[in-house]
C-alpha positions in Angstrom: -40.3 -36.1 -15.3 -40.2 -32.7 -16.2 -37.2 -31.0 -15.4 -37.4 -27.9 -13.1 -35.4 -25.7 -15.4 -36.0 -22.2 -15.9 -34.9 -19.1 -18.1 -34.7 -15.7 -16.9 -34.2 -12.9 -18.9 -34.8 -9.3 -16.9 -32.8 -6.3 -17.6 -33.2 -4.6 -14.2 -30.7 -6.1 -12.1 -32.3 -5.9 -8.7 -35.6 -7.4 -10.0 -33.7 -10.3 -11.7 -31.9 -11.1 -8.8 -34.8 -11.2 -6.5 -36.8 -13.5 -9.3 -33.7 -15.6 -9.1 -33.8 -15.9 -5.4 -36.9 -16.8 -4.8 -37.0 -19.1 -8.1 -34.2 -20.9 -6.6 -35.3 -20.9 -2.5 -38.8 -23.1 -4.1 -36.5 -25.7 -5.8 -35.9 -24.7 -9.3 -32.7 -24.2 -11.4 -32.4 -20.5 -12.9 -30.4 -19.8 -15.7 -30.7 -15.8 -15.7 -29.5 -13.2 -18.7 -30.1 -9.2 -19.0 -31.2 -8.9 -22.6 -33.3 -10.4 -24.9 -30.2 -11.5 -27.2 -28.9 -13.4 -24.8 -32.2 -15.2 -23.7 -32.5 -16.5 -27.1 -29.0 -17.5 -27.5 -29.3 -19.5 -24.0 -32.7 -21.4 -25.7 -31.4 -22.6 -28.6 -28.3 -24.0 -27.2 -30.1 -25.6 -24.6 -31.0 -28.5 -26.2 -34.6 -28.2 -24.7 -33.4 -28.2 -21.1 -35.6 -24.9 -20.3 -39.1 -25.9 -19.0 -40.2 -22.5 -18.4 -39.2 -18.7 -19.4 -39.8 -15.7 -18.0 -39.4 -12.4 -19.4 -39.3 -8.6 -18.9 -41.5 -7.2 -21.6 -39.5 -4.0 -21.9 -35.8 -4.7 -22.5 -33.2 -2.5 -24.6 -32.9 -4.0 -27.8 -35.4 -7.2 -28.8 -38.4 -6.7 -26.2 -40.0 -9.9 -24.3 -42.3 -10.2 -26.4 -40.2 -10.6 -29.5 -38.1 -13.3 -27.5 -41.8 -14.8 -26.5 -42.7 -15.4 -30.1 -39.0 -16.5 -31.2 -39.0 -19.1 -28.6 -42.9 -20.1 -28.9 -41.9 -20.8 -33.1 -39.8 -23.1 -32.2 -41.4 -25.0 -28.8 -44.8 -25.1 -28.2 -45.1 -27.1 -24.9 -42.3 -24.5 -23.2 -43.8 -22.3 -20.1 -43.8 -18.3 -20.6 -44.9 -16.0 -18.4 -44.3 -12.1 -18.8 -42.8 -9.3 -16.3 -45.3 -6.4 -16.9 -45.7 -2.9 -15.5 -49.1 -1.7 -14.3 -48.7 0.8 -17.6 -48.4 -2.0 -20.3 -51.9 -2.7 -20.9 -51.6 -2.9 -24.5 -48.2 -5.0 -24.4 -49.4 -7.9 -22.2 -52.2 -8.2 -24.8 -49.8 -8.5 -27.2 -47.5 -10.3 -25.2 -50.4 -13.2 -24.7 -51.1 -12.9 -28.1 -47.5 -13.7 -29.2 -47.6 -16.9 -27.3 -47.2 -16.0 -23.6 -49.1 -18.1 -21.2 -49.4 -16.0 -18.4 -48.1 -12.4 -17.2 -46.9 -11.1 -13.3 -47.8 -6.9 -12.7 -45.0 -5.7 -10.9 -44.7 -5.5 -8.2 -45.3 -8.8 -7.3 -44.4 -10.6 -4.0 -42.3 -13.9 -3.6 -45.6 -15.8 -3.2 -46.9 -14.6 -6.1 -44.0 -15.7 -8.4 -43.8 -19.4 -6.9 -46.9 -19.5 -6.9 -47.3 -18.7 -10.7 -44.1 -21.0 -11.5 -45.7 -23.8 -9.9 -49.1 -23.7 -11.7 -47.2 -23.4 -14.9 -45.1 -26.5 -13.9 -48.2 -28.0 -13.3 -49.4 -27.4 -16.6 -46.2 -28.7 -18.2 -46.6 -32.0 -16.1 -49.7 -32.5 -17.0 -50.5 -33.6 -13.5 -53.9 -32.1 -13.3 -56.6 -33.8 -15.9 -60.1 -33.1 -16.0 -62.0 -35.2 -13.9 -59.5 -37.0 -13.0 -59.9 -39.3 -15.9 -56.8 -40.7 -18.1 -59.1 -41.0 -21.3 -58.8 -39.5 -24.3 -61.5 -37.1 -25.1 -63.2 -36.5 -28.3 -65.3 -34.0 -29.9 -66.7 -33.8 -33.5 -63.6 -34.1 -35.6 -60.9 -33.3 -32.4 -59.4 -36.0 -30.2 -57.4 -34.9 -27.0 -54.6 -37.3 -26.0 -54.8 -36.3 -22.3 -51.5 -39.0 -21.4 -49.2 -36.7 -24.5 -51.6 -33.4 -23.8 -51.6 -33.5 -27.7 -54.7 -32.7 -30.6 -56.0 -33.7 -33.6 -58.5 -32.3 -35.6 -59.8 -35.1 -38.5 -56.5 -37.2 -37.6 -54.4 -34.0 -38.3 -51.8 -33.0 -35.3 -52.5 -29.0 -34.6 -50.3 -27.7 -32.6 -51.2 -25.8 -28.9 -49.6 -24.4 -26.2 -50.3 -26.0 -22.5 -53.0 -23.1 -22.1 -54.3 -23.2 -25.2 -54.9 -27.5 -24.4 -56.1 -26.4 -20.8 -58.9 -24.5 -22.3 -59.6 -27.3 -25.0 -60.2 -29.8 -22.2 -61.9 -27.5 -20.1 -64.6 -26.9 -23.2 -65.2 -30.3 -24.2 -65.2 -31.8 -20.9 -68.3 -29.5 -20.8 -69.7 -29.4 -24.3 -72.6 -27.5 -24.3 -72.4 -25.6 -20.9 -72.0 -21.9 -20.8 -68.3 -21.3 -18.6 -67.8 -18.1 -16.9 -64.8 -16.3 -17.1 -63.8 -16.9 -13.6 -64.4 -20.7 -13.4 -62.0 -20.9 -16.5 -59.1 -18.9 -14.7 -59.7 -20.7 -12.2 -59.4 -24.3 -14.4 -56.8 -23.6 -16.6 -54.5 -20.7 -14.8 -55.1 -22.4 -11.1 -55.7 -18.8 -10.4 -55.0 -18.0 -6.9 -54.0 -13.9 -7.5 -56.9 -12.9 -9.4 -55.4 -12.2 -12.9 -57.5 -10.1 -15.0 -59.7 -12.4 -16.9 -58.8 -10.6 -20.3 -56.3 -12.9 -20.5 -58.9 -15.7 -21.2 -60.3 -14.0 -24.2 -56.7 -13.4 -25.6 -56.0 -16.6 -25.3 -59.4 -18.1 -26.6 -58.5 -15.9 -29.6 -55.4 -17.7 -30.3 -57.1 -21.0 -29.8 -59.5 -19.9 -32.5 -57.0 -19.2 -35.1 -55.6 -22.5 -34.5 -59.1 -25.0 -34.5 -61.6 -23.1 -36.1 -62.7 -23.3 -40.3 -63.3 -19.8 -39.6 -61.7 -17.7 -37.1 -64.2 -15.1 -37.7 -67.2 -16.5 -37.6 -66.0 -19.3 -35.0 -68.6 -22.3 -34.9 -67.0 -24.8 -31.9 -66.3 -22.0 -29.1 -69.0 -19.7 -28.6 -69.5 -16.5 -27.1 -71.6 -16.3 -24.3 -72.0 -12.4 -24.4 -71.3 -10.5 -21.1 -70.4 -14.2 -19.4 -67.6 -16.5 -21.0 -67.5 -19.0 -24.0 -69.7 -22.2 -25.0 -68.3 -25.7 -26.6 -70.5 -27.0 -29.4 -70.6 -29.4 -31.9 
């Protein structure tokens, strides 16, 4: 059973205690700090009891996204979404490109957060497969464990985030289809607030660098110019 424990780490006090609220009204246990120090003082002496994290991208001292890639170094499987200002287009890229899973615009509404918690605790669970099915998948030289939500590539253990997994299921269950944008979101986010689907091709970036011989020239997840990505083997 994953445990429903979650970091906050918001600078603004008004915005963390409303994040807090809500968090804790749906269910969860918050754990909430101001600065980015302290977020990553309260994850390593947590002896993994932090499921999730979220994090205020601009913070005095080390940023979110510093904390994000500190904390996705060292845990892989952990939930992290970002706080982001409409003006930060160019930090949630890099924010999803240090590790982040998903990012909230404020301002967002109660619904919105829940809502986003949840489908990252969903994630974590592993309580949605493809298909329903509790088999392991297998492609060319990658197996999926879909019971651990674990990879290999030629027997070797490579090491992905719960999105970055998502997407890998989503793609082989449907080797050799063309996937929109949209229908990924929709897959692997659970979208239900219409994110902007820029944070599918960041994240199929990552997953590039981590499966692919040659992250330039990728040969497993294809472009689809002007539509989404291809599986092929």
């Amino acid at each position: 059973m994953i445990s429903k424990n979650i970091l906050v780490c918001e600078d603004e006090d008004a915005i963390r205690d409303f994040v807090v609220l809500n968090l804790k009204r749906a269910g969860y246990e918050v754990t909430d700090v101001n600065c980015g120090e302290d977020a990553i003082k309260e994850f390593n002496i947590s002896g993994g009891r932090f499921s999730a994290v979220i994090l205020d991208i601009m913070m005095p001292g080390i940023s979110g996204i510093e904390v994000c890639r500190t904390i996705r170094e060292k845990d892989s499987r952990i939930g992290i979404i970002m706080l982001t200002a409409k003006s930060q287009e160019i930090d949630k890229v890099e924010g999803l490109t240090s590790g982040a899973d998903d990012y909230i615009t404020k301002p967002f509404s109660p619904m919105e957060l829940v809502a986003r918690v949840d489908a990252v605790f969903r994630r974590i669970s592993g309580t949605y497969q493809s298909g329903g099915s509790k088999k392991n998948l297998s492609s060319g030289p990658f197996v999926l464990d879909v019971q651990s939500r674990t990879v290999t590539k030629n027997g070797q253990p490579i090491e992905l985030t719960q999105i970055e997994y998502g997407l890998m299921e989503y793609f082989i269950s449907n080797e050799g289809v063309a996937l929109d944008r949209n229908s990924i979101l929709k897959k692997v986010w659970q979208d239900e607030f219409n994110i902007d689907d820029k944070i599918v091709d960041v994240n199929v970036r990552r997953l590039r660098m981590k499966i692919e011989d040659d992250p330039s020239s990728p040969s497993y997840i294809q472009t689809v110019w002007g539509y989404g990505y291809r599986w092929v083997i």
